[in-house]
Residue, then its C-alpha position, 0 to 999 in steps of 0.5 A: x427631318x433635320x434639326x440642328x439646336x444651338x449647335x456649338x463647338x470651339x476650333x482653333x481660331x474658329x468658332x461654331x456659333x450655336x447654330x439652330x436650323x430645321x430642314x423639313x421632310x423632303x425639303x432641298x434645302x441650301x446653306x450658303x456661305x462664303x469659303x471659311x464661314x462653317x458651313x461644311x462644319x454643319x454638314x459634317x456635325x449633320x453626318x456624325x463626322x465631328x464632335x460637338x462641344x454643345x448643341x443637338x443634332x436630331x434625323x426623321x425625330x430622332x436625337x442622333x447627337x450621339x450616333x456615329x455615321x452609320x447610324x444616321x442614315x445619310x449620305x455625304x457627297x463631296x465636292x471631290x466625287x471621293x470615288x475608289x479609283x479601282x472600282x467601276x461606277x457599277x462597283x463603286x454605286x454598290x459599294x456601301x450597300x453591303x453596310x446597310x444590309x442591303x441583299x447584294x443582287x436586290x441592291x445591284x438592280x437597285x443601282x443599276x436602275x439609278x444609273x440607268x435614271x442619271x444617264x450612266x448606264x453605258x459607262x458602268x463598268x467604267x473606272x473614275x479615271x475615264x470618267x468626266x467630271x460630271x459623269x464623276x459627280x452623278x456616279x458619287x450622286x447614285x452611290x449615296x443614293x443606293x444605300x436608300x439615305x433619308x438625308x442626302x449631303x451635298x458639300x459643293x456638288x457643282x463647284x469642280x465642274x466645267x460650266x458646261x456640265x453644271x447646268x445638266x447637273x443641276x436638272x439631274x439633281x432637281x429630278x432626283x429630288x422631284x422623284x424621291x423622298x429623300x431630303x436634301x441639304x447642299x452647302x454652296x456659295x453659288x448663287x445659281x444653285x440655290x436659286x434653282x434648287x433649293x426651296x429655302x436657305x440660310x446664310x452663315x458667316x464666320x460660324x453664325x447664322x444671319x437669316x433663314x428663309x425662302x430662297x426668294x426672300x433670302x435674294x429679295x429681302x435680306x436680314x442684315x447688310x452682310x446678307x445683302x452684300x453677300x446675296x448681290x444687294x450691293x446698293x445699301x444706304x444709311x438711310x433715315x426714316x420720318x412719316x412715309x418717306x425715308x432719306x438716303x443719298x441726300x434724297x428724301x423719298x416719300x409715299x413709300x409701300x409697308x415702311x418700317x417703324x424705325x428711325x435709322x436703318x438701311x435702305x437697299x436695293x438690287x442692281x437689276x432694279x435700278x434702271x439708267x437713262x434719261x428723266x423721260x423714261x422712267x414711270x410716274x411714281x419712280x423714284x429718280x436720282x441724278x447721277x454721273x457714271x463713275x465707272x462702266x465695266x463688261x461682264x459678259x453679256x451685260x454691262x454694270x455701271x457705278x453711278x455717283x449720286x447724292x454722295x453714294x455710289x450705286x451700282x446698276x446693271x445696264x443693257x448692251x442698248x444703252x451702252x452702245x446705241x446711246x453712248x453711255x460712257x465714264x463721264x455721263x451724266x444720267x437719271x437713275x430710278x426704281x420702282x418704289x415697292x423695290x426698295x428694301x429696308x433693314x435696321x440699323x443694328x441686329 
């Protein structure tokens, strides 16, 4: 549906770095990126709203490069709602049909049904200054759907909302998706929204693509040691591969599943799949390390501890039992391990 070729474009201390993506047909497709990377560029150069210095930009078949705005049959909502503060949600939903030859009265039941399916029905002839913020974000979500868009653009969709609201928001998204046709592309640094609602994602930073893949493979298996860091593979070690084995953290780990065929690369591994405690309780055939707990910090219901190891430090998440029932505490002396088949690799250079 969409395909982005070797997008390029020169800014001001910024470059778009020939950017090639392909969102399929009906796809709920995510670009995350940290604040900065150019992933909001793209979905402008998506919608027509700026000029590219090179590359092409193709809609359902067809090369839009050229076309302004109205003539790409998208939709942009941003993270700001944008909504007319003099309008009603009523009138704000139908507010562009008029430019897409729309009949008004078919249109106005058209909006009326999408308010009806994103639970605004009772506050349609509401003005956005007596709206919350998520009644604000479905009302911005509903106008770009009634203008009947095969792509929707969605530039941080959940990030001006209170956590209460963004988890209802997302089910309305994943429901509006499941319901309709229509292909979906949200730029997001927020890990939760990709993983809920995109199919596949890619990464971008400082204007250039480091991978392009299912979500879970984003999250599991990242390209490169930036993706891993910016996904939460924060454990990523050089590391030194021979026969089945490779060597990090001054170990060397054999038998190990599908080894690359590389010398030198990297080995990684996520928080949750390290587990802490003593050599009795992990598995035969776990890899484990001996380690001291270097630091022990609480985020919310859960605990990370950063454990020195080998001359690395490795980062774990550690449950409230074994923070409080067996004492660990800055100073311990543990065991770390894993599962074999959690260790990920990544080559030395890209």
């Amino acid at each position: 549906m969409i395909r982005l070729t070797d997008l390029y474009m020169e800014l001001p201390g910024f470059i778009l770095d020939h950017v090639t993506l392909h969102v399929r047909p009906g796809e709920f497709f995510a670009l995350m990126g940290s604040t900065g990377s150019g992933k909001t560029l793209v979905l402008e150069t998506v919608a027509g709203l700026t000029k590219l210095d090179g590359g092409s930009v193709e809609i359902g078949g067809r090369d839009v490069t050229s076309l302004p705005p109205e003539g790409r049959k998208v939709a942009l909502v941003y993270q700001d709602h944008a909504l007319f503060p003099h309008l009603t949600v009523l009138q704000n939903v139908m507010y562009g049909q008029r430019y897409h030859g729309i009949n008004k009265e078919e249109g106005r039941r058209e909006a009326r049904a999408l308010l009806d399916t994103l639970g605004l029905s009772r506050v349609e002839n509401r003005k956005p200054a007596r709206l919350s913020g998520g009644e604000k974000q479905r009302t911005a979500l509903a106008r770009a759907l009634a203008c009947r868009p095969d792509v929707i653009l969605l530039d941080e969709p959940l990030s001006s909302l209170d956590p209460q609201f963004r988890g209802e928001l997302r089910h309305t998204l994943r429901d509006v998706h499941r319901t309709t046709d229509t292909t979906f592309l949200m730029v997001t640094h927020d890990f939760t929204d990709a993983m809920v609602l995109a199919e596949r994602a890619a990464v971008i930073k400082d204007g250039k693509l480091h991978q392009q893949d299912e979500v879970t493979n984003i999250f599991r298996r990242p390209a490169t040691p930036f993706v891993a860091s910016f996904v939460g593979m924060t454990n990523v070690f050089p590391a030194i591969y021979a026969g089945d084995g490779c060597t990090f953290a001054a170990t060397r780990f054999e038998r190990l599943p599908a080894l690359p065929d590389w010398d030198a690369g990297y080995a990684a591994l996520r928080p949750e799949d390290i587990i802490v405690g003593a050599e009795a309780d992990f598995p035969s055939g776990w890899c484990v390390l001996q380690g001291e707990v270097e630091r022990l910090e609480r985020e919310g219901f859960t605990w990370t501890a950063t454990i020195v190891s080998g001359g690395e430090h490795f980062t774990a998440m550690v449950d409230r039992h074994m923070v409080l029932n067996r004492g660990l505490e800055t100073g311990s002396r543990v065991a770390l391990g894993f599962a074999r088949h959690h260790l990920h690799h990544m080559p030395e250079t890209r």
